[in-house]
VMD Tcl script that draws the C-alpha trace (Angstrom):
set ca {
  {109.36 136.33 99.98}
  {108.87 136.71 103.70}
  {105.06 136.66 103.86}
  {104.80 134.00 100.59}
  {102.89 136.61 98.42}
  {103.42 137.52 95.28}
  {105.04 141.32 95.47}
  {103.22 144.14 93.57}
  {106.09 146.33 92.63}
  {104.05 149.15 91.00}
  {101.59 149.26 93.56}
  {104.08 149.86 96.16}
  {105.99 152.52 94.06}
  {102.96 154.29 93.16}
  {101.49 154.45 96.72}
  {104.98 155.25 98.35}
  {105.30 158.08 95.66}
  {102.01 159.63 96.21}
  {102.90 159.71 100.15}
  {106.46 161.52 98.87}
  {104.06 164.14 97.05}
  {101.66 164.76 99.90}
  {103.78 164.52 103.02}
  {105.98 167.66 102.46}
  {102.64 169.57 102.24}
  {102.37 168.58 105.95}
  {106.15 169.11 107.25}
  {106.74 165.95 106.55}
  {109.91 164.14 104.66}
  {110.64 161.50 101.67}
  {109.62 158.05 102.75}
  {112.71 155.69 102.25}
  {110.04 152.64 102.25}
  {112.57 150.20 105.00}
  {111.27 146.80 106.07}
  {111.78 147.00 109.56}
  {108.37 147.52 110.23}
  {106.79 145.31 107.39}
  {108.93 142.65 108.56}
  {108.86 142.66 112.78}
  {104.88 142.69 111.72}
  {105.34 139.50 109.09}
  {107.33 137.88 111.82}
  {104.47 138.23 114.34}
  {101.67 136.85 111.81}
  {100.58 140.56 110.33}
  {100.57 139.56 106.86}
  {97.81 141.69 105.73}
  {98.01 145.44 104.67}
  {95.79 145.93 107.39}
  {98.60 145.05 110.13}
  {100.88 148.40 108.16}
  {97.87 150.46 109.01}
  {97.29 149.58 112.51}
  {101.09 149.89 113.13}
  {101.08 153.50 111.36}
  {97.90 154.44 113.73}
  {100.17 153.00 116.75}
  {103.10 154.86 115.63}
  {101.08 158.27 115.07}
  {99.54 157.59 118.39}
  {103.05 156.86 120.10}
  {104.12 160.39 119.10}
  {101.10 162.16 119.50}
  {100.37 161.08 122.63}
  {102.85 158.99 124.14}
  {105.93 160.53 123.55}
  {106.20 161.90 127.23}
  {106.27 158.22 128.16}
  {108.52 156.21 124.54}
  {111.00 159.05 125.80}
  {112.04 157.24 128.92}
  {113.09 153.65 126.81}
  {116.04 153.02 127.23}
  {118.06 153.19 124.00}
  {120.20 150.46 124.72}
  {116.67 148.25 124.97}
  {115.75 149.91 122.05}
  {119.13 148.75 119.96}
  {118.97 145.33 121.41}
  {115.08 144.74 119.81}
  {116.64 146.10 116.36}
  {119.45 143.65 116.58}
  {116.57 141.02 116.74}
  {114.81 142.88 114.03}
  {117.84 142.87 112.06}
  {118.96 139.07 112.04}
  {115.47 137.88 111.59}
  {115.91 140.39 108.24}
  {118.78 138.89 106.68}
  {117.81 135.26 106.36}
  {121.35 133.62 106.96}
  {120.23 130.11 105.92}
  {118.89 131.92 102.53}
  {121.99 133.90 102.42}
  {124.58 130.90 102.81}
  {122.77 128.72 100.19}
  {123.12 131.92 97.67}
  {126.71 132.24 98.41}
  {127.43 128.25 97.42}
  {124.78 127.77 94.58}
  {124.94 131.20 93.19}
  {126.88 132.33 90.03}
  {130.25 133.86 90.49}
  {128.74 137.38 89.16}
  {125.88 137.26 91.35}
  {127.67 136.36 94.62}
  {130.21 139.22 93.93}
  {126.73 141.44 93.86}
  {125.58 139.83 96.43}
  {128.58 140.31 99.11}
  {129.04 144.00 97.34}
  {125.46 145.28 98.29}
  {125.59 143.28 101.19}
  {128.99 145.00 102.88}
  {127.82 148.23 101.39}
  {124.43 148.44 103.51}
  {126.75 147.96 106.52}
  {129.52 150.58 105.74}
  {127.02 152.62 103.85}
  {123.64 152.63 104.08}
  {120.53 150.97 102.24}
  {119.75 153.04 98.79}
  {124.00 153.73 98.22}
  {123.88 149.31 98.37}
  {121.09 149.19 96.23}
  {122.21 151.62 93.95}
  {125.26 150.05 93.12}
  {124.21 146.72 93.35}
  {121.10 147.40 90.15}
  {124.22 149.12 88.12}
  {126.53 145.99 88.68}
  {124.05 143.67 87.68}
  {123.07 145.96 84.38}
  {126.67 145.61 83.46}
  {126.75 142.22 83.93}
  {123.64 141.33 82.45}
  {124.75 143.32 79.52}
  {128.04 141.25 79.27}
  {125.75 138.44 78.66}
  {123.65 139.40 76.48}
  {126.51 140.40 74.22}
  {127.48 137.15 74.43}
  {124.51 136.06 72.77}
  {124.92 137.85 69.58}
  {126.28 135.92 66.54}
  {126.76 136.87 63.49}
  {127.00 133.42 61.63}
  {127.75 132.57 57.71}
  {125.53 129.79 56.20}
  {127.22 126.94 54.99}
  {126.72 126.93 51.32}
  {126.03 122.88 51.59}
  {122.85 123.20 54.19}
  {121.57 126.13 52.34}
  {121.35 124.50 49.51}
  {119.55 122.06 50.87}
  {116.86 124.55 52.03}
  {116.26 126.11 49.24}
  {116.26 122.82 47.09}
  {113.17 122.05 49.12}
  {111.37 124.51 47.21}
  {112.78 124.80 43.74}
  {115.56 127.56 44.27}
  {118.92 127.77 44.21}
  {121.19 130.14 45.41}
  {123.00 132.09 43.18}
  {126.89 132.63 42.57}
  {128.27 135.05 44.50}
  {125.77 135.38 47.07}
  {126.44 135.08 50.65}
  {124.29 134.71 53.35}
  {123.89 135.73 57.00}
  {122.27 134.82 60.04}
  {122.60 137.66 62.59}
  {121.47 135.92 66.26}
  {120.72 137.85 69.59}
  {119.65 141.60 70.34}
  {121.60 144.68 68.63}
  {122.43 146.67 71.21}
  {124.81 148.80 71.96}
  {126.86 146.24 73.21}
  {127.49 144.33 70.73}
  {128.18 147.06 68.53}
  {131.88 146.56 68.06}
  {131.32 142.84 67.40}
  {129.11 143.45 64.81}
  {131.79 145.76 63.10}
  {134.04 143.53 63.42}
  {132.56 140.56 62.26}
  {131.92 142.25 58.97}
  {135.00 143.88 59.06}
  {136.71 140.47 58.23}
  {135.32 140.33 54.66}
  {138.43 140.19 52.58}
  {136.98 139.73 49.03}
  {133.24 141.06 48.25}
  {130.61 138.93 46.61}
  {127.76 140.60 44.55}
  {124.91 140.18 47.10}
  {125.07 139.47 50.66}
  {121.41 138.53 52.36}
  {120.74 139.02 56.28}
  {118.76 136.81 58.15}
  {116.86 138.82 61.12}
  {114.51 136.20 62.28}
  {116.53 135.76 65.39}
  {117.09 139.21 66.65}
  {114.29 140.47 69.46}
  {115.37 144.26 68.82}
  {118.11 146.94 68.05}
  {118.65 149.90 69.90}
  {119.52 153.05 68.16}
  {123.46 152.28 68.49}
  {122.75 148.62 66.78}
  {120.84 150.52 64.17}
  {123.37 153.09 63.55}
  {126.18 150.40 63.53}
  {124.30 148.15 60.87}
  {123.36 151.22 58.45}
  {126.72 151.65 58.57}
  {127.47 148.57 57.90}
  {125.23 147.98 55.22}
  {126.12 151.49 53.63}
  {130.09 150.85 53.17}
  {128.42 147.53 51.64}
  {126.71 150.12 49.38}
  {129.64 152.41 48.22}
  {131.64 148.76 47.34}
  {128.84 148.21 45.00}
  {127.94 145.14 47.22}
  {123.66 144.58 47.02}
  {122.72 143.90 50.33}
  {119.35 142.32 50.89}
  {117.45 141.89 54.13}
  {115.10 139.11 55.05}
  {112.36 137.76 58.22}
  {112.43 140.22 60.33}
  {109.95 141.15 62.92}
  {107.54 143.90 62.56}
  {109.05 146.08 65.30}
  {112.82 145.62 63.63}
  {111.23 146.39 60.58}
  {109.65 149.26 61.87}
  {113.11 150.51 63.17}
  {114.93 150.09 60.13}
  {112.35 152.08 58.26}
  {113.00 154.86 60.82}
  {116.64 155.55 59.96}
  {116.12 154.84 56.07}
  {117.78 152.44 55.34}
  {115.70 151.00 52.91}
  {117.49 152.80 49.64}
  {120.74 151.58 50.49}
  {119.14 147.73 50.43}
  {118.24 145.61 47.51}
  {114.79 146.20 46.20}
  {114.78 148.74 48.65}
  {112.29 146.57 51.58}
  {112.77 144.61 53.38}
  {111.75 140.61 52.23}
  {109.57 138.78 54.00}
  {111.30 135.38 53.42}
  {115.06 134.25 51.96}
  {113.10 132.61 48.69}
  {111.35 135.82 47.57}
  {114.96 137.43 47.61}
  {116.42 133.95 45.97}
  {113.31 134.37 43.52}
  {114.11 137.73 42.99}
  {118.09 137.42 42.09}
  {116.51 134.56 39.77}
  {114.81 136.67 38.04}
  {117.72 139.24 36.93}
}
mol new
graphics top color blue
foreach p $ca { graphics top sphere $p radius 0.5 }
foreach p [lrange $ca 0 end-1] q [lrange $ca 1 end] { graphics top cylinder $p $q radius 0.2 }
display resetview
């Protein structure tokens, strides 16, 4: 953000890993990869990777040879040019406009890695900070998962389009969002609610990205207590990573026609057919 480049994560982590491997082989220790440095040079117009290696040849040269003379600085000079280094770091105009435009969850991450860094120290704030906004971000996605019945009016109307119609006792689902493991227990419960069973109940997977291996385990349960209450459960449009997933944990022979359809009117044509 600071030199207005676009920031090559896995370059950096590989390159800053490979000096982790090869610097204990010298007596030398874990590279925590601060910004001090990167940014005092940004601020001074070094915005090229060649301005890290000429600092790193100064700072080699500094202790090589200079250290008889960098010993007599003054470490109250010393803590006065990383209070500079330091404000010029934290961006307080960027920082304010966060803390008034930002969304309540991301402020509280915000001000939590923020006073952590202080009180702690850089990697515990960062830590913390990347598991708080996990949680949160899973909070929303599970907010994004629906489980939704089709109104019998509209679906008709879909299927009319093409010469079907759908047959009596036949419900039909649309699940919406990723199956995670978040959303688990509001999956269970939304088909927990089912007070009297119809004779075929079809899911709609067109809208879900992917399932994890707790969303899979949750819906073949699901679909298997559909099973013992001799409910035929049919599954429709999914995507060809779900369908590979669902093939995984066979759940095909507890499903109608045992596969998985490609569309809602070859299961419609299907039932017709009986």
């Amino acid at each position: 953000g600071m030199a207005k480049t676009r920031h090559h994560s896995n370059q950096e982590l590989i390159g800053q890993g490979l000096a982790n491997m090869v610097a204990p082989l010298f007596g030398g220790f874990a590279a925590t990869g601060a910004i001090a440095r990167t940014a005092t040079n940004i601020r001074n117009g070094g915005n090229s990777p060649i301005a890290a290696i000429v600092h790193s040849i100064f700072l080699l040269l500094v202790i090589l040879i200079f250290s008889s003379f960098a010993k007599n600085i003054p470490l109250a000079a010393l803590a006065a040019i990383l209070f500079v280094v330091a404000y010029n770091m934290s961006d307080v105009p960027h920082f304010i406009y966060m803390s008034t435009h930002a969304p309540r969850h991301d402020i509280f991450i915000l001000y939590t890695t923020f006073l952590l860094t202080i009180f702690t120290n850089l990697v515990v704030a960062v830590n913390i900070g990347v598991i708080f906004a996990m949680l949160f971000f899973i909070r929303k996605m599970n907010e994004f998962v629906s489980i939704k019945q089709h109104d019998q009016e509209t679906l008709n109307n879909e299927l009319r389009e093409n010469g079907f119609a759908l047959p009596k006792d036949t419900l039909v689902y649309s699940i919406q969002g990723p199956f995670f493991f978040g959303a688990a227990e509001k999956i269970e419960r939304a088909f927990a609610i089912t007070h009297s069973d119809p004779k075929n109940i079809i899911f709609r997977l067109k809208d879900v990205p992917f399932m994890d291996m707790t969303g899979l385990q949750t819906f073949r349960e699901v679909i298997e207590q559909f099973h013992k209450r001799n409910v035929t459960v049919y599954l429709c449009e999914a995507n060809s990573k779900v369908k590979r997933k669902l093939s995984k944990i066979e759940i095909k022979r507890f499903i109608g026609g045992e596969e998985i359809y490609n569309s809602l009117h070859d299961i419609i044509n299907k039932l017709q057919l009986k």
